[in-house]
py3Dmol code that shows the C-alpha trace and the ligand (Angstrom):
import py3Dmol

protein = """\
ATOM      1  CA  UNK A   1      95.973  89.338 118.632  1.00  0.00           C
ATOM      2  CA  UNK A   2      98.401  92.092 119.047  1.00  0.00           C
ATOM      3  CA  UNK A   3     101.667  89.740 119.628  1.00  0.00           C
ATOM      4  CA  UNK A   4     100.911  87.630 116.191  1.00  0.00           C
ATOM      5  CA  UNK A   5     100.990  90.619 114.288  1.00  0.00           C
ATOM      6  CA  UNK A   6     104.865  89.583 113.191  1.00  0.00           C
ATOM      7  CA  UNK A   7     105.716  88.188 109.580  1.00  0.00           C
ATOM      8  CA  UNK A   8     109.165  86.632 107.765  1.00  0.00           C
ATOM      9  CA  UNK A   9     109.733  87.552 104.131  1.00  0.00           C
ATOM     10  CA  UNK A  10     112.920  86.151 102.349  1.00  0.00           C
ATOM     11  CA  UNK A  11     113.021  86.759  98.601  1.00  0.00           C
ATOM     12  CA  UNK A  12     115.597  85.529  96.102  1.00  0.00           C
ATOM     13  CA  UNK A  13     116.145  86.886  92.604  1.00  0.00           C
ATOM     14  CA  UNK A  14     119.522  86.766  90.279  1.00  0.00           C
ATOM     15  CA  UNK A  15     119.655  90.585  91.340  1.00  0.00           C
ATOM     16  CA  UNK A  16     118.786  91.161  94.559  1.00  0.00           C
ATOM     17  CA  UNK A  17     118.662  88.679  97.861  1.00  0.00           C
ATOM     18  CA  UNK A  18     116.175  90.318 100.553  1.00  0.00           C
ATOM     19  CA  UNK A  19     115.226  89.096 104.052  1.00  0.00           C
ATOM     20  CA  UNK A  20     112.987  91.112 105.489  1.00  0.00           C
ATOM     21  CA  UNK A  21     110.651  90.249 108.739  1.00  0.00           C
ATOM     22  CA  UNK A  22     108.410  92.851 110.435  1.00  0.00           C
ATOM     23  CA  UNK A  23     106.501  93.390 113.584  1.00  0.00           C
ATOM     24  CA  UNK A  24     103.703  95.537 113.282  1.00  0.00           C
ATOM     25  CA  UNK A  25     102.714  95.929 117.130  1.00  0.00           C
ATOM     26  CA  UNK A  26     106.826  96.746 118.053  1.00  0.00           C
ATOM     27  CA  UNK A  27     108.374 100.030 119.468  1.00  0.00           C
ATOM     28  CA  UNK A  28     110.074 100.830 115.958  1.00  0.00           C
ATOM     29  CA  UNK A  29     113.430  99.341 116.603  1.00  0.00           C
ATOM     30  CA  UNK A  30     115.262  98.344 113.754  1.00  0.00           C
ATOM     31  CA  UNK A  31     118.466  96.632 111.944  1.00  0.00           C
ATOM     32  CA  UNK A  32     118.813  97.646 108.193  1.00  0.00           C
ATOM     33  CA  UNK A  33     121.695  97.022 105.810  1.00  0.00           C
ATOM     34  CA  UNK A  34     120.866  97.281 102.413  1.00  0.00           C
ATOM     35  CA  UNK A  35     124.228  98.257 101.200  1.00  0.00           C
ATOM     36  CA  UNK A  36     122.844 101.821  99.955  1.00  0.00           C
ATOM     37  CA  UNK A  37     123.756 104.230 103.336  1.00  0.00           C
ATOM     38  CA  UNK A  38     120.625 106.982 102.261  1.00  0.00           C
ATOM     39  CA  UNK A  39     117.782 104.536 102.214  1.00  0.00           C
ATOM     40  CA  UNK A  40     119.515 102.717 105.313  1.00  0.00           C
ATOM     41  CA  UNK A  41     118.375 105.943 106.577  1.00  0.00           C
ATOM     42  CA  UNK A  42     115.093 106.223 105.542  1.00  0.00           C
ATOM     43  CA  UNK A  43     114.097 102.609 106.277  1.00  0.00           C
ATOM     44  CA  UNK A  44     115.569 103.580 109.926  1.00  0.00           C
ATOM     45  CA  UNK A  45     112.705 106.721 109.854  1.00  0.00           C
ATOM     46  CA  UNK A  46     110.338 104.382 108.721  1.00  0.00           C
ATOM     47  CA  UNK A  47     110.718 101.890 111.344  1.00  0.00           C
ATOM     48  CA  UNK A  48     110.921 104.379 114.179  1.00  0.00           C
ATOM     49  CA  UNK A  49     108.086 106.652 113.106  1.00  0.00           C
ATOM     50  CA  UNK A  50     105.539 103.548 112.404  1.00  0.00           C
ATOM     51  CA  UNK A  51     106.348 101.766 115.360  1.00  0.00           C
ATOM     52  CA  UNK A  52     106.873  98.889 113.166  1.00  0.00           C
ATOM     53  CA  UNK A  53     109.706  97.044 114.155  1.00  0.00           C
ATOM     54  CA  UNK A  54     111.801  95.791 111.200  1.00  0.00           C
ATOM     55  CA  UNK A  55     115.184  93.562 110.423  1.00  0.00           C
ATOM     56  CA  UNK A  56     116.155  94.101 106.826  1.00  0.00           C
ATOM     57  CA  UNK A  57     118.690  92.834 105.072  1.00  0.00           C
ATOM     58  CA  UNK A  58     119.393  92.848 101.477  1.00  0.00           C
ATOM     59  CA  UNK A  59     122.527  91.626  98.964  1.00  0.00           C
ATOM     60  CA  UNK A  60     121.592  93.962  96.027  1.00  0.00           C
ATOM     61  CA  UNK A  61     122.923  94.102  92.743  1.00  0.00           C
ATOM     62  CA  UNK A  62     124.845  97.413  93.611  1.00  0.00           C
ATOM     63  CA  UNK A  63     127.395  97.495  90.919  1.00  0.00           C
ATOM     64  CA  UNK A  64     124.565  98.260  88.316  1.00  0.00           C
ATOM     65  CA  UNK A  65     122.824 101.023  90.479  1.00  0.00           C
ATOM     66  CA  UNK A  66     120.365 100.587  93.338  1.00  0.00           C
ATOM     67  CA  UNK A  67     117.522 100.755  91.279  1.00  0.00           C
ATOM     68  CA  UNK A  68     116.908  96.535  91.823  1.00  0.00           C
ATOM     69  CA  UNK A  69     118.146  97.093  95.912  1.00  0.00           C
ATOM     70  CA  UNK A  70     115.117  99.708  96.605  1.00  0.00           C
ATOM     71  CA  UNK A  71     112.702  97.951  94.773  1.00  0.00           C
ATOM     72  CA  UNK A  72     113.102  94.665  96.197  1.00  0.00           C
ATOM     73  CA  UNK A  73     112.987  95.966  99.650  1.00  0.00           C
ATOM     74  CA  UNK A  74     109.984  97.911  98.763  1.00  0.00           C
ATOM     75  CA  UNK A  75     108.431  94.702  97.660  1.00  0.00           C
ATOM     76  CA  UNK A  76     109.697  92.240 100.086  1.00  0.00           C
ATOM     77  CA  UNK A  77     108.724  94.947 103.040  1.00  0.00           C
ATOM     78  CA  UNK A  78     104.791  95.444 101.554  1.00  0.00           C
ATOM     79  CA  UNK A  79     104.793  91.516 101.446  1.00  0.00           C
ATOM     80  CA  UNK A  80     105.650  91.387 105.190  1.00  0.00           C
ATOM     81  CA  UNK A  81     102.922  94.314 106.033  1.00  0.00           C
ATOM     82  CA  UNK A  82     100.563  92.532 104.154  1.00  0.00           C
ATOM     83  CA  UNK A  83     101.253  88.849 105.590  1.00  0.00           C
ATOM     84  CA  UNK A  84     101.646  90.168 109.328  1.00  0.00           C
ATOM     85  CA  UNK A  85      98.496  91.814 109.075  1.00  0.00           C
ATOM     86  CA  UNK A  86      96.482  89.012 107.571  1.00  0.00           C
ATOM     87  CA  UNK A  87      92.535  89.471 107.468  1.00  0.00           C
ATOM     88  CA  UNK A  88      93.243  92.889 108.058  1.00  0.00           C
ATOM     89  CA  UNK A  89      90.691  92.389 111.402  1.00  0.00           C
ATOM     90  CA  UNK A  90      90.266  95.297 113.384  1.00  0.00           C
ATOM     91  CA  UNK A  91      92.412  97.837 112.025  1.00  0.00           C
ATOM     92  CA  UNK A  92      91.713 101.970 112.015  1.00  0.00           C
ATOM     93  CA  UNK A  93      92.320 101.437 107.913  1.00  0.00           C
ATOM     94  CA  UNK A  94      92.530 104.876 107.519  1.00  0.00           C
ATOM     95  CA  UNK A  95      94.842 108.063 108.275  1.00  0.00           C
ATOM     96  CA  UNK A  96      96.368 110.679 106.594  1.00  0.00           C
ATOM     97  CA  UNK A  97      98.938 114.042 107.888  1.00  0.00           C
ATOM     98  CA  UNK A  98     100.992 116.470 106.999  1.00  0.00           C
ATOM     99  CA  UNK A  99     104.349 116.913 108.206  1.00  0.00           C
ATOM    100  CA  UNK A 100     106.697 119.539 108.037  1.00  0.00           C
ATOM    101  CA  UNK A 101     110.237 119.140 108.797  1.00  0.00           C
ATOM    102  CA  UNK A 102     111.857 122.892 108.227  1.00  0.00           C
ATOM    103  CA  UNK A 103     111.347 124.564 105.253  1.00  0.00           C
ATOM    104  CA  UNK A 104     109.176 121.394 103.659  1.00  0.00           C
ATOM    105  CA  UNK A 105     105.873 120.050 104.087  1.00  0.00           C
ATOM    106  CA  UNK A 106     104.858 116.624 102.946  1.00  0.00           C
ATOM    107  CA  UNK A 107     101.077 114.954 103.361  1.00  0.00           C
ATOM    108  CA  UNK A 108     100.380 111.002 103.513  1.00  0.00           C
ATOM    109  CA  UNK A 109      97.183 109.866 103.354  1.00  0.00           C
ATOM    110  CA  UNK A 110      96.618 105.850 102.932  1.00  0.00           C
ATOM    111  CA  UNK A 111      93.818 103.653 103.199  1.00  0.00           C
ATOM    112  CA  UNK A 112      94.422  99.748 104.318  1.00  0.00           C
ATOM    113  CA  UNK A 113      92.254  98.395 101.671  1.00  0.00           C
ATOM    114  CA  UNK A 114      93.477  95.494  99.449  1.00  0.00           C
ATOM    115  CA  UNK A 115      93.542  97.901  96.840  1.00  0.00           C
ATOM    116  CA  UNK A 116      97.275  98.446  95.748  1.00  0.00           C
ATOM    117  CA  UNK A 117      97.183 102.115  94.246  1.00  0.00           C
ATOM    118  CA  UNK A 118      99.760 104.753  94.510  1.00  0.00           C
ATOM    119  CA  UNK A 119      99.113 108.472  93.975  1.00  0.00           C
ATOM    120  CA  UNK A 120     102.640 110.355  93.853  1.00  0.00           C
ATOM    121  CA  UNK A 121     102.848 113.974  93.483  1.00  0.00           C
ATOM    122  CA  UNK A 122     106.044 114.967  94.760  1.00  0.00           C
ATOM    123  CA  UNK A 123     108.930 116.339  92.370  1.00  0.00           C
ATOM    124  CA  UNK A 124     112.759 116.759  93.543  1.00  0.00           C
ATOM    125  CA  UNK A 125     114.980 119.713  91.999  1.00  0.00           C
ATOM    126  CA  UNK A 126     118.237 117.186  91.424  1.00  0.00           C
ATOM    127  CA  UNK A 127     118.768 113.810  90.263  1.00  0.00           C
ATOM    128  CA  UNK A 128     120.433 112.758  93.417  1.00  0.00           C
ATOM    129  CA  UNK A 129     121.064 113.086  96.813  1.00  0.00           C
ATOM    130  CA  UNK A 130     124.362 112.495  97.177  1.00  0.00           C
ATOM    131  CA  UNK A 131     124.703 109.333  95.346  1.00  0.00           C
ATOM    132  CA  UNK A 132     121.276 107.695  95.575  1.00  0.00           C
ATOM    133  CA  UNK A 133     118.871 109.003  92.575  1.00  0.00           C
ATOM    134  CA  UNK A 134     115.622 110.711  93.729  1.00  0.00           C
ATOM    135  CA  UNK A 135     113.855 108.899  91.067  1.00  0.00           C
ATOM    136  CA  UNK A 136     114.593 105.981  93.375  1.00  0.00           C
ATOM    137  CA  UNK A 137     111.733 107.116  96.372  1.00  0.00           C
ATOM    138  CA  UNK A 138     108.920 106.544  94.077  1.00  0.00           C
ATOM    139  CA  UNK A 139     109.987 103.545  93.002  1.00  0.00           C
ATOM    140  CA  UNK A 140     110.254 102.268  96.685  1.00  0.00           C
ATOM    141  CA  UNK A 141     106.315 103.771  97.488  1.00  0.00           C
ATOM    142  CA  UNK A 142     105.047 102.081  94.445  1.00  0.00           C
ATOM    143  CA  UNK A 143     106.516  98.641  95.232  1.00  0.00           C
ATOM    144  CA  UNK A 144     105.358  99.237  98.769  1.00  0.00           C
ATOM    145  CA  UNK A 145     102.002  99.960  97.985  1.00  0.00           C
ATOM    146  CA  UNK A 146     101.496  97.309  95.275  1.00  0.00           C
ATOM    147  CA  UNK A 147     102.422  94.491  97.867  1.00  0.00           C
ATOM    148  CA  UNK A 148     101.396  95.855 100.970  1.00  0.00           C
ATOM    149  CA  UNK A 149      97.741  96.301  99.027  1.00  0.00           C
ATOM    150  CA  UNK A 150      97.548 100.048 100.934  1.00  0.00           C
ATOM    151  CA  UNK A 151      95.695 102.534  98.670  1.00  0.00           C
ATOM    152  CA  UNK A 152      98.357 105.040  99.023  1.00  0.00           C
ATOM    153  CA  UNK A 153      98.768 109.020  98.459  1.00  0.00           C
ATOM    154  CA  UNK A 154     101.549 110.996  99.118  1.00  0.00           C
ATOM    155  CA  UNK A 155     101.709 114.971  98.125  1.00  0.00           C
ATOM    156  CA  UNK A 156     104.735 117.363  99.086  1.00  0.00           C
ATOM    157  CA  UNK A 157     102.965 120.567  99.269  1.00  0.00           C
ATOM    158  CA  UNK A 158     106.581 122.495  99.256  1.00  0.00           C
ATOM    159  CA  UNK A 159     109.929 122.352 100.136  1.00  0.00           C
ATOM    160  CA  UNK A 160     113.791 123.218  98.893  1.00  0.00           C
ATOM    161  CA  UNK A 161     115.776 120.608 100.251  1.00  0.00           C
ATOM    162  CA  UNK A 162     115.856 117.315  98.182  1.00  0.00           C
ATOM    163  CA  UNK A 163     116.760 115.335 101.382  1.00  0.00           C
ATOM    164  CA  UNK A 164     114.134 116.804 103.195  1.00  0.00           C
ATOM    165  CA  UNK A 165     111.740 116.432 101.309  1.00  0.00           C
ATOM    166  CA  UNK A 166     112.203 112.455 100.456  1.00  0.00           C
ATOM    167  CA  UNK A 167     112.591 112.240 104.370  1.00  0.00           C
ATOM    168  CA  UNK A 168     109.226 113.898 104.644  1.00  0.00           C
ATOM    169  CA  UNK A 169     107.644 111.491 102.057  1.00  0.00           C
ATOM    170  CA  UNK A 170     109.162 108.340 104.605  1.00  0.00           C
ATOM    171  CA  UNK A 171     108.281 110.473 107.415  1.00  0.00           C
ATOM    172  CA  UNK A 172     104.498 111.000 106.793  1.00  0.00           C
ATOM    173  CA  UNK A 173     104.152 107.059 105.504  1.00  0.00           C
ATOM    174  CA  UNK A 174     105.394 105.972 108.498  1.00  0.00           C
ATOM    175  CA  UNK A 175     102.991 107.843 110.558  1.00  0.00           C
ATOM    176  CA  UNK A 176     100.075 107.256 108.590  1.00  0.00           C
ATOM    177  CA  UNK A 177     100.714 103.525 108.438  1.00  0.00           C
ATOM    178  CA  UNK A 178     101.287 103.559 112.909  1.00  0.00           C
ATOM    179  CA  UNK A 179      98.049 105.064 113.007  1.00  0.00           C
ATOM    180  CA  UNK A 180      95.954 103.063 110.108  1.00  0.00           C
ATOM    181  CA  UNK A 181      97.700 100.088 111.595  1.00  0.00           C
ATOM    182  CA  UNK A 182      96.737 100.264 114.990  1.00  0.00           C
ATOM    183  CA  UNK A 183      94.010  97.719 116.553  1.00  0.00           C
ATOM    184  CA  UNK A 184      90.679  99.591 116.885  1.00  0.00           C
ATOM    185  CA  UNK A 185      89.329  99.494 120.306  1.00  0.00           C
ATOM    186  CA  UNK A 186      85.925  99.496 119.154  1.00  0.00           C
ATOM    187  CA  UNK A 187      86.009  97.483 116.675  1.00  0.00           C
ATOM    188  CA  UNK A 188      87.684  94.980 118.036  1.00  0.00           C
ATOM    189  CA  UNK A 189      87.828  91.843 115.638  1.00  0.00           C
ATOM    190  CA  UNK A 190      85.770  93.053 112.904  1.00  0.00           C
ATOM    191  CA  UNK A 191      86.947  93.395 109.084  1.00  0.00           C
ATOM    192  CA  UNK A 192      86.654  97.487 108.441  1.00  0.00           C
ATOM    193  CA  UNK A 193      84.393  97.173 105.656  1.00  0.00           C
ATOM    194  CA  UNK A 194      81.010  96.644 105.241  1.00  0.00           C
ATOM    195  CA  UNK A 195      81.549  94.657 102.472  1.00  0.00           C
ATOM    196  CA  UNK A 196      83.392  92.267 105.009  1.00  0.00           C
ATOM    197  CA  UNK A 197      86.495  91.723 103.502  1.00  0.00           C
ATOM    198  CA  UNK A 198      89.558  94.190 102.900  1.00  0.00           C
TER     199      UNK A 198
END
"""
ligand_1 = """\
1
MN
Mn 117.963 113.070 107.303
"""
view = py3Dmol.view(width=600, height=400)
view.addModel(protein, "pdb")
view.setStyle({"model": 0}, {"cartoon": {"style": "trace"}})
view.addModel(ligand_1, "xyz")
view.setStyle({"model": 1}, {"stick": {}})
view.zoomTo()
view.show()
């Protein structure tokens, strides 16, 4: 089971042109170039810290902003999720943690459950870091949540530092998702749910 956990997601729209393939069972390596260096950054956290390994490569629409960049990624990546991880057999479906990276603290809590729904309570002090808006993270959580169908919740409890705290928010998701993820020995095959179907 573990090795066909892999999926391919290519999507083409008159803004953006993402490729995107995943492998949920991997050791988090990853090759991303999306054009926008920060969330080349993030993606990089979120690969390493889910275990998930991912190739990602998009042809965004950068000369407007990267507002149609993050959210295709976001999309194309919850696609993949969703697709490599099929019937959703077997999985631990649920996890949530807080992690703290210096001065901030950031918690993640997500249920695998077919139910797209993002809860986002996390403010920034600035606009942007560096060049890439903060409005921008959200945006990337609620297209991954929509088509990754992940009931998702993500609350910084503090913090100061505007990069810190968005790598916190990437941090946390990609921990939650290695651990919700992750084949349940005793469970085995089953569907998580008693109504039998996630
Ligand atoms: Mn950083």
């Amino acid at each position: 089971m573990a090795e066909g956990r892999t999926a391919n997601v290519a999507r083409k729209t008159n803004e953006t042109s993402v490729s995107v393939s995943v492998n949920l069972d991997g050791t988090g390596t990853s090759k991303i170039s999306t054009g926008v260096g920060f969330f080349d950054h993030m993606l990089e956290q979120l690969s390493r810290h889910s275990l998930i390994d991912m190739e990602i490569d998009v042809k965004g629409d950068l000369h407007i902003d990267d507002h149609h960049t993050v959210e295709d990624t976001g999309i194309a990546i919850g696609q993949a999720i969703s697709k490599a991880l099929g019937e959703r057999r077997g999985i631990m479906r649920y996890a949530s943690l807080d992690l703290a990276m210096d001065e901030t603290m950031t918690k993640a809590a997500i249920d695998v459950s077919g139910r797209p729904f993002l809860v986002w309570n996390v403010s920034f002090s600035a606009p942007k870091i560096g060049s890439f808006d903060t409005e921008l993270v959200r945006e990337f959580f609620q297209a991954l949540a929509q088509n990754a169908g992940i009931t998702l919740h993500i609350l910084n409890h503090y913090g100061a530092n505007n990069h810190h705290i968005a790598e916190t928010c990437f941090k946390a998701v990609a921990r939650v998702l290695r651990t919700a993820l992750e084949i349940d020995p005793r469970q085995a095959g089953r569907i998580p749910s008693t109504k039998g179907t996630l």
